[in-house]
N, C-alpha and C positions, 0 to 999 in steps of 0.2 A: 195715357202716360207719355207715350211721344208727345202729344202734345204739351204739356207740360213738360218736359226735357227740352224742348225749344222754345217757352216762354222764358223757363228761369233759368237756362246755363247747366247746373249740376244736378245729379242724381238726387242729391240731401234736400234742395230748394222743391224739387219736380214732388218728393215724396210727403215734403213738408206743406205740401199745398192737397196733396193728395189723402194725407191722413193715413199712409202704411207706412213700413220702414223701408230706409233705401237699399237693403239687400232683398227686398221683395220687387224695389221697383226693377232694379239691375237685372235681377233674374226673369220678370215678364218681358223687358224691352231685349233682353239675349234670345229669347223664345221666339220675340216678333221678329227677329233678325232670322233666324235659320228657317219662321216661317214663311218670309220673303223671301230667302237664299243670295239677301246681297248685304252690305255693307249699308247700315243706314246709320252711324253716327260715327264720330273720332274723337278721343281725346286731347285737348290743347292744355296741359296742366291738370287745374284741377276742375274746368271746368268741358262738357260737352260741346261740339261743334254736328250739325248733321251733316249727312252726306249730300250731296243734289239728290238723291234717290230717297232720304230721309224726310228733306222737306217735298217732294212730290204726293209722298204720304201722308206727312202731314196736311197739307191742304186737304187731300182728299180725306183726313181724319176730323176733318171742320164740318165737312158737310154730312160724312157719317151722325157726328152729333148732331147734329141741328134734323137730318133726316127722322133719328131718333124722339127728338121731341116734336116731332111733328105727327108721327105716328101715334106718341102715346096721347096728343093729343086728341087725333081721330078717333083711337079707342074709347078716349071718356064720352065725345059729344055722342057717339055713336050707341051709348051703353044708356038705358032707361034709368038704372041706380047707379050712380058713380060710385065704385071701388078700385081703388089706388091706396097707394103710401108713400108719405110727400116725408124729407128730411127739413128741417127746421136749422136754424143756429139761433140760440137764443145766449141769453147773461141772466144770473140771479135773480134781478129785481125783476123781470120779466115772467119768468120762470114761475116764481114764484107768487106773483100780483097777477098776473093775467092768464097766462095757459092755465091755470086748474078750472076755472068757471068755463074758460072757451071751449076747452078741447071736452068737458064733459056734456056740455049745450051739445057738439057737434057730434060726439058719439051719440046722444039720443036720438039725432034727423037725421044724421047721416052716416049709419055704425060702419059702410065700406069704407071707408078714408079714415085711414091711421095717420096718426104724425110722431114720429120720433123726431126725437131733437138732439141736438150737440152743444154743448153749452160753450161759448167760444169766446173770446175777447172782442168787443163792441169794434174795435179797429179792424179786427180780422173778417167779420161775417161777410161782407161785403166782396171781397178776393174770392171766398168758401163759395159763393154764388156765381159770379162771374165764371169762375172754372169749371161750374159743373160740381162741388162736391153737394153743395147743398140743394134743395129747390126752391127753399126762398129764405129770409132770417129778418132781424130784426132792428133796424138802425138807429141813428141816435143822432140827432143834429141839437146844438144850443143855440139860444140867440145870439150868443157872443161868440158864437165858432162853430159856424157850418162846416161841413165835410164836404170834400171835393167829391166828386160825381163820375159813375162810370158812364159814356152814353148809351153804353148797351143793355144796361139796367134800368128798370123802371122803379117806384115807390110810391107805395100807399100811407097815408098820413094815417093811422089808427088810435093817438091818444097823444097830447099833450099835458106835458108834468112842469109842475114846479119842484126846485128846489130851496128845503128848509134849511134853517142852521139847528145842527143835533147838538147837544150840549150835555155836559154831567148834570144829574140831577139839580136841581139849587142854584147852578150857577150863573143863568139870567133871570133876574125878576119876574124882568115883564113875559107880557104874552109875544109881542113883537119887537121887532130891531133890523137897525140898516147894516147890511154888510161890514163901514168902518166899526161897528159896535164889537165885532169878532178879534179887530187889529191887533190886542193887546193879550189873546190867549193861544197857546200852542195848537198846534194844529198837526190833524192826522189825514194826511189826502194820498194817492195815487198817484203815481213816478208824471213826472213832465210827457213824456212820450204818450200816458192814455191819453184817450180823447176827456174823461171826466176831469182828470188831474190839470190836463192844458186849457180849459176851460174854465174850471175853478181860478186858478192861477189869472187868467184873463180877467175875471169879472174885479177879483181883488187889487189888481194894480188901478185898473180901470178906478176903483172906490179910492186909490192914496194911497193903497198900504201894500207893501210884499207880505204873505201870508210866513208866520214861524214854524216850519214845518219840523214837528219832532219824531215823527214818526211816520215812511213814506210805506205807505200799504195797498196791496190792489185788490183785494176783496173788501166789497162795502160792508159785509157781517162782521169783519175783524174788524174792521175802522170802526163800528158802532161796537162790538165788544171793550174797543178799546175807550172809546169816548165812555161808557157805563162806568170803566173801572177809573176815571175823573182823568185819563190822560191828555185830554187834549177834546179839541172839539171837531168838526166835520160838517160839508152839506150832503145831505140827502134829498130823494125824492121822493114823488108821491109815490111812485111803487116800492120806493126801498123801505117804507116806514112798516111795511109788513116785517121786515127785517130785527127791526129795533126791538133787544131787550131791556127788560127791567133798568132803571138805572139812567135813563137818555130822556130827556127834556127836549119836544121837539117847537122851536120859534119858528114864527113866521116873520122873513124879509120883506121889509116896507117896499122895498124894490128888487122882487126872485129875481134871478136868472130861469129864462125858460127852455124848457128845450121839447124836440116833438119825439117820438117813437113811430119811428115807418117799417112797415115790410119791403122789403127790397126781392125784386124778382128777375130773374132774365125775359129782356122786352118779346122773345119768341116765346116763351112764357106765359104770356097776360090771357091770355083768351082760354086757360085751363077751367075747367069748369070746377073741379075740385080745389083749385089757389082761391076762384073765388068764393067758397063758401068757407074756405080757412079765415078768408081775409073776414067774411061777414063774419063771423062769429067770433075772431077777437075784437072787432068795432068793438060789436057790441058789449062783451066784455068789460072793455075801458066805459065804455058809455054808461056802463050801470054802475060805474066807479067814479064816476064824474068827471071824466077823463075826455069825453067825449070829444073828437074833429070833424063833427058833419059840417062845420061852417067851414070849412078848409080845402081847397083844391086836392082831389082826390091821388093826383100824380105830381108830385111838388115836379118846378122846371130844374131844371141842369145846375147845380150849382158849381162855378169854378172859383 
């Protein structure tokens, strides 16, 4: 928690990275204060300042963790059956298209490694890792909008998707259609700020046309509830088409937008012997979905 109180300035940002509430985090860092016996923060307004005795700890609260993961690493290589329990952040279409097959493959070879998951926003998972809250998650890069890179983080490429155009029943003919073929119908996408919504937005200006958005939505189950009920139209992916009810016509784009799905992990991290048998059995997973990236460099490079 100190550490995070000196990443982000205030208690609310420290808590909000950390996943409690900020009178939980106030009350643990007044604990750590009296069990120090010195002054280790100040307040400048609204937000936190540490003390020079506050950041001495902190440092020293850097290599605690990394100590941490270092040990729990010696405990796996060190153990004949790996048993741990690893936290995950995954999104819907994930959730739903990939961990059921993975994570039941892995319970049957390997029943000591649990994975619980946190279901997060695709923007966020990556932060939840970096600080520690998660152990690894799920990312999301398109061809038309890569996501900036932490370099402390590594990533495994585990499936590449396309995106469809979902449609009201009836409402395109054909089996396929270019992007401008969508120009002229309302549309239901995700706020500018996700990464799917700025993305989308991308591929569309890119094609000529600003997309008519009627209705800005961030869960892709509502957006295709709503495309069902003829509101408007939407893209999807390969794993969100598990999603699609009754009512949704799904085309194929003469020319998708593509995007990968990686696991993202902390680079002291990698040599887990349990991340890697998470990581082999969503592979495969995706692979038995047709999703497969064994032709794909295993650790994509740095993207800035």
């Amino acid at each position: 928690m100190l550490r995070e109180l000196h990443r982000r300035g205030t208690v609310t940002a420290a808590a909000a990275a950390l996943h409690y509430t900020a009178s939980a985090v106030s009350q643990q860092l007044a604990q750590l204060e009296r069990d120090v016996g010195a002054r280790l923060f100040e307040r400048l307004g609204r937000r936190v300042q540490l003390t020079e005795l506050g950041l001495v700890l902190t440092e020293h609260a850097e290599e605690i963790i990394g100590s941490v993961e270092r040990a729990t690493l010696a405990l796996e290589e060190a153990q004949e059956g790996v048993s741990v329990r690893l936290t995950a952040g995954v999104w819907a279409s994930v959730a739903s298209g990939l961990l059921p097959a993975a994570l039941t493959a892995l319970a049957a070879e390997h029943p000591g490694i649990q994975v619980r998951t946190r279901e997060l926003a695709p923007e966020d998972t990556e932060g939840a890792v970096r600080d520690g809250a998660l152990d690894f998650s799920f990312v999301i890069d398109y061809s038309n909008y890569p996501m900036s890179w932490d370099p402390a983080l590594a990533r495994v490429v585990i499936a590449v998707e396309r995106l469809h155009a979902a449609v009201p029943a009836g409402a395109v003919p054909s089996a396929t259609l270019s992007l401008p073929g969508l120009a002229e119908h309302p549309w239901i996408l995700a706020g500018p700020r996700s990464h799917f919504g700025r993305a989308v937005r991308i591929a569309c200006q890119r094609n000529g046309f600003e997309p008519k958005i009627n209705h800005e939505v961030g869960e892709q189950a509502t957006a295709l509830a709503m495309v069902a009920a003829g509101l408007g139209v939407t893209l999807v992916s390969d794993l969100g088409l598990s999603l699609c009810p009754p009512g949704v016509d799904i085309v194929s784009l003469t020319q998708p937008v593509m995007r990968t799905v990686s696991i993202a992990y902390r680079m002291k991290a990698a040599r887990r012997p349990s991340l890697e048998l998470v990581i082999e059995a969503v592979r495969a997973a995706a692979a038995e979905k047709g999703l497969g990236a064994a032709a794909l460099p295993l650790t994509l490079p740095e993207v800035r």
